[in-house]
N, C-alpha and C positions, 0 to 999 in steps of 0.2 A: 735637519731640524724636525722636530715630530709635527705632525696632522692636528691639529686643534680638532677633539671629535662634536662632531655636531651633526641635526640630519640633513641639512646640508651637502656632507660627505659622507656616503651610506659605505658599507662593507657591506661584501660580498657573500656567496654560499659557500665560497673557499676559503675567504679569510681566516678560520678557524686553523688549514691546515699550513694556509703559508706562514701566520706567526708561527708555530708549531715548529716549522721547516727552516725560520732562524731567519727571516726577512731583515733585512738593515736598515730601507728606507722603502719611502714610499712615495709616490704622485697622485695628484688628484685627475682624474681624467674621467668625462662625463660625469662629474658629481660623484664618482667612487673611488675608492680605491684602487692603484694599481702597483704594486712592488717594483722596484727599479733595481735592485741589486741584493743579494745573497751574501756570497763566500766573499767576492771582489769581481768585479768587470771584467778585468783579465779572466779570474778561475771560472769564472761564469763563463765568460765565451769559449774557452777550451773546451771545456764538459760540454755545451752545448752542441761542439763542433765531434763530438766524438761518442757520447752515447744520447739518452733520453732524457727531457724533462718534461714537465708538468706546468705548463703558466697559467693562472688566473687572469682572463685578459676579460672575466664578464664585463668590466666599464667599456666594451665594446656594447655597447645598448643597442636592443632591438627595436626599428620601428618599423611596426606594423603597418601596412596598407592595403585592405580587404574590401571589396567590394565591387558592383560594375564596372567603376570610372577607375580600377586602380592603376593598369596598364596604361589610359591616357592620361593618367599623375604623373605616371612614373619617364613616361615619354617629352614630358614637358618640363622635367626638374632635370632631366639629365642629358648633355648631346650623344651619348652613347644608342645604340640601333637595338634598343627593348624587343624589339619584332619578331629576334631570331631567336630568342634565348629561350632555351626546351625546358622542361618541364623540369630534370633533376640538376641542372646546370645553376653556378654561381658564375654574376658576374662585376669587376670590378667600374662602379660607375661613376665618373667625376661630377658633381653635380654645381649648377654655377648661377649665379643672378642673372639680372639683365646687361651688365656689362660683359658679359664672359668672365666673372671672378672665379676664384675658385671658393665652393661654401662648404665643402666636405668631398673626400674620398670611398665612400662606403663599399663592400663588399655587397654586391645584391643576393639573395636567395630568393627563389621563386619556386614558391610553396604549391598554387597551382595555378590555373589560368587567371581566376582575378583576386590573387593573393600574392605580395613579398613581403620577406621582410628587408630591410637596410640595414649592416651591423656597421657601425657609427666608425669614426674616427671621432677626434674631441672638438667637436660641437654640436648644438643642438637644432640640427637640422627638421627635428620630429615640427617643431614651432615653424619653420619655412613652407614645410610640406603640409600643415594645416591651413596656414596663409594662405596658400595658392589653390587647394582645394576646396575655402570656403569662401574664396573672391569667385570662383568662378563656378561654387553651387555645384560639385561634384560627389557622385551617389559615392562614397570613401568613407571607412571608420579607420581613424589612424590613434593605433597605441603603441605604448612600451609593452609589450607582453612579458611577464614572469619567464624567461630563456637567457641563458649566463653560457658565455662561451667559456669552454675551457680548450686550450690548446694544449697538444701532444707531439713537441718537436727536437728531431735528431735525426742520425741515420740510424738508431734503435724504433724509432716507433714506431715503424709499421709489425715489428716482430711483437712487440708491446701491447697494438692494439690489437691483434688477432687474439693473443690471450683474453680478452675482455668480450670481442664481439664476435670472434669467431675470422674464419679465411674471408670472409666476403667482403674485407675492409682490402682487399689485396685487388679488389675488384673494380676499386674506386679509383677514377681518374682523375688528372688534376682539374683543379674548381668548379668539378661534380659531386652528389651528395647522392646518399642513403638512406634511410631510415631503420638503423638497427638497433636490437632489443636488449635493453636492461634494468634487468629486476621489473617485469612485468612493464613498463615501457618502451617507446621507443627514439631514440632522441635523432635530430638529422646529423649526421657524421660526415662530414668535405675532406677533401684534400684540399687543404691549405693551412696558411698561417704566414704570421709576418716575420717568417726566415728563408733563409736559400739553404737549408739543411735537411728540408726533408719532411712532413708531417701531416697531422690533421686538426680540425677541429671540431667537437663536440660543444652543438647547441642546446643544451641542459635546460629544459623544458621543465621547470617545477623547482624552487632554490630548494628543497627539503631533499633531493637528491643529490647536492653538491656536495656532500662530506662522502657520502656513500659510493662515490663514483671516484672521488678524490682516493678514498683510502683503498680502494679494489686495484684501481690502475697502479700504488705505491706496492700492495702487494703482489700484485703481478708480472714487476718489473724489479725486482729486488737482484735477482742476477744479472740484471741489464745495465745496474748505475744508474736505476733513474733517481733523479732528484727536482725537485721544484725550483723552478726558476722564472723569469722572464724577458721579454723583448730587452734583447743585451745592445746598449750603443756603437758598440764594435764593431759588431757584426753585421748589423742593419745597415751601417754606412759603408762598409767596406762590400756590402752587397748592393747599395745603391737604393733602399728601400724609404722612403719619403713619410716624413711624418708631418701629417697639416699642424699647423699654429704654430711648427717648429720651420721645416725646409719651405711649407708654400701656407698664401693665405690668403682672405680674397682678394687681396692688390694685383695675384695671381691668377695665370688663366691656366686653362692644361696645356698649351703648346709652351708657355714657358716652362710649366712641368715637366716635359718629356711626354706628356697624357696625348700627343694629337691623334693614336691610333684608335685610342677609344671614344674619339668625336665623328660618327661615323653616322647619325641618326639622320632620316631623311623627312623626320617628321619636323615641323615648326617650335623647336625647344625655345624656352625662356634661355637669352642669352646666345640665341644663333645669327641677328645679324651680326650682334661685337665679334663674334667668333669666325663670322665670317671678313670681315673687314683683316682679322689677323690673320689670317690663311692667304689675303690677297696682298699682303705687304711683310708677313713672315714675323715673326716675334724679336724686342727688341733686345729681348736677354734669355737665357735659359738655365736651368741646372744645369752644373759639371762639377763633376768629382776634380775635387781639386788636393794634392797634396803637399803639404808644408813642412818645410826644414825643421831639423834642430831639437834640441829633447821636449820630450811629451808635453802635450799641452793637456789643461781640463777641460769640463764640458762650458760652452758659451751660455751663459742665460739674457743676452746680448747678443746680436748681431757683432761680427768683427769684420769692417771693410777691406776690401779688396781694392788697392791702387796701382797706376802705370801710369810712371812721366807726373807722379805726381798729381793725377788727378783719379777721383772717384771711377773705379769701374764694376762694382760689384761687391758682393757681399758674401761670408759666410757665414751659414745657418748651424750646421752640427759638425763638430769636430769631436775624434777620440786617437788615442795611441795605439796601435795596431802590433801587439808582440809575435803574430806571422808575419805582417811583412815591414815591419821592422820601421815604422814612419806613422806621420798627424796624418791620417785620414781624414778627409773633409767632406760635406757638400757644400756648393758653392752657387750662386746665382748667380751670371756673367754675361755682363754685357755682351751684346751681338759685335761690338770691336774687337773683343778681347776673349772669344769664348773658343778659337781654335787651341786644338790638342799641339801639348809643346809649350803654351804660350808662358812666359816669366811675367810673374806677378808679384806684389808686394803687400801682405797682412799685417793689418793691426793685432796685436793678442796684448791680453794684459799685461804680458814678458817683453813686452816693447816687438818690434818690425822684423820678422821675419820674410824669409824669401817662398811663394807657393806654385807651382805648378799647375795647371790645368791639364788633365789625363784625358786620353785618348778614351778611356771606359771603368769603369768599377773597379775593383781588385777581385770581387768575385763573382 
């Protein structure tokens, strides 16, 4: 169904080239837009999985956190160990309430010693982190700064992005950053992005360069098959990759997530007795890739439960048809009874009760 426009729901500095590029639909995420699908979900993930594309993912929103107290902000929103993180390093950090919930997943950047920014997952975390900075009177200016990520991901992009910024994108390690030049700027360039295929991402510092970055890379990669796309369902779950409001939220903590390696902080976070008390009794459920019988299912906008014996044991969050390996790819949240690899399970779907599996690991 189309996006009722309103400002509300803002477009982008790309939007210009993704309608262009033959968008099908779209999502609203952090108040913007974000394209869900092209050619088809299937064609999308093939092309994804074999050359380059182009995602508008700026509804990844930047917030800003600059100042003296920004490092002990950023120590107390997140259990992750802020301490070690160097100066061109990205890191990925759970951030959670006082109960150990989980409030967002962000990607940190750490611009210099008392500056990051957080690029978001969908919620607005910016309004948490001024709570907590202005209950406790901390010297912190926190904004959305004008910066729109565009990601560049395949196994073509790195060949991709060298034409654009030169070899020293070959140079970058993963969830490390750069600062390289274009068109008299210079934007921070990471290795990363939310696929297991390969890429980068360009944090585009000014929207009036977002067409102009957009149509250079389109030119540049013209013998490569790039095309414009974005974060594919297929793929993300058949790689295991987690989307907040969808697979976790704050009922969730990170050890239910699979997150307990990045609870690592030894400083006194918001939300580290709850998180402690879970560590000393273990979590009562967790993610697992779970897979389901029988022809293709569609995406849930609903939870579909997970039963054994008849009784409630879990639930699944995102499900897709997987035309590699040939089966309903799922994530699942699962009870601590019922969450070993092997285990037969039984799904609700709107095609009535099928039979699911619980997996040993991802498919990719």
């Amino acid at each position: 169904m189309p996006v009722f426009p309103s400002r509300r729901v803002r477009e982008t500095p790309f939007t210009p080239g993704v309608r262009a590029a033959g968008a099908k639909a779209f999502t609203v995420y952090n108040h913007m837009l974000l394209p869900t699908v092209f050619e088809s979900l299937e064609a999308d993930c093939a092309h994804l999985k074999r050359h380059v594309q182009l995602w508008d993912v700026a509804c990844e929103r930047q917030v800003s956190i600059k100042g003296p107290d920004a490092e002990r902000l950023m120590r107390l929103i997140s259990p992750r160990d802020i301490g070690r993180m160097q100066a061109d390093q990205c890191y990925y950090v759970p951030c959670v309430d006082a109960a150990g919930g989980m409030l967002n997943d962000p990607v940190a950047v750490r611009r210099g010693p008392d500056h990051f920014w957080l690029s978001l997952a969908d919620s607005d975390l910016l309004l948490w982190a001024l709570g907590v900075a202005t209950a406790l009177g901390l010297d912190v200016e926190i904004t959305e700064p004008d910066v729109s990520p565009l990601a560049v991901q395949g196994p073509k992009a790195e060949a991709l992005m060298e034409r654009v910024f030169g070899p020293e994108v070959h140079d970058i390690r993963f969830f490390r950053y750069r600062e390289l030049p274009f068109e008299g700027r210079t934007f921070v360039v990471a290795r990363s992005g939310w696929s297991k295929q390969g890429g980068f991402e360009i944090y585009v510092e000014g929207a009036e360069y977002g067409m102009p970055l957009w149509d250079a890379l389109f030119a540049a990669g013209e013998d490569l098959n790039v095309r414009a796309g974005c974060p594919n369902q297929i793929e993300r779950i058949e790689s295991g990759l987690l989307s907040y409001g969808s697979d976790m939220r704050r009922e969730n903590t990170p050890y239910e997530c699979g997150l307990g390696r990045f609870c690592n902080s030894p400083d006194e976070f918001i939300g580290r007795a709850a998180l402690a008390r879970e560590v000393a009794n273990g979590p009562k459920r967790i993610i697992r890739p779970v897979e389901i019988a029988g022809e293709p299912l569609g995406t849930p906008t609903n939870v579909w439960p997970l039963f054994a014996d008849g009784r409630q044991v879990g639930q699944v969050t995102s499900v897709a048809f997987s035309p590699d390996f040939g089966v309903n790819v799922a994530i699942g949240m699962v009870d601590r009874s019922h969450w070993d690899a092997g285990t037969q399970l039984e799904i609700v779907t709107p095609d009535g009760m099928r039979q699911a599996l619980v997996r040993d690991r991802f498919w990719n």
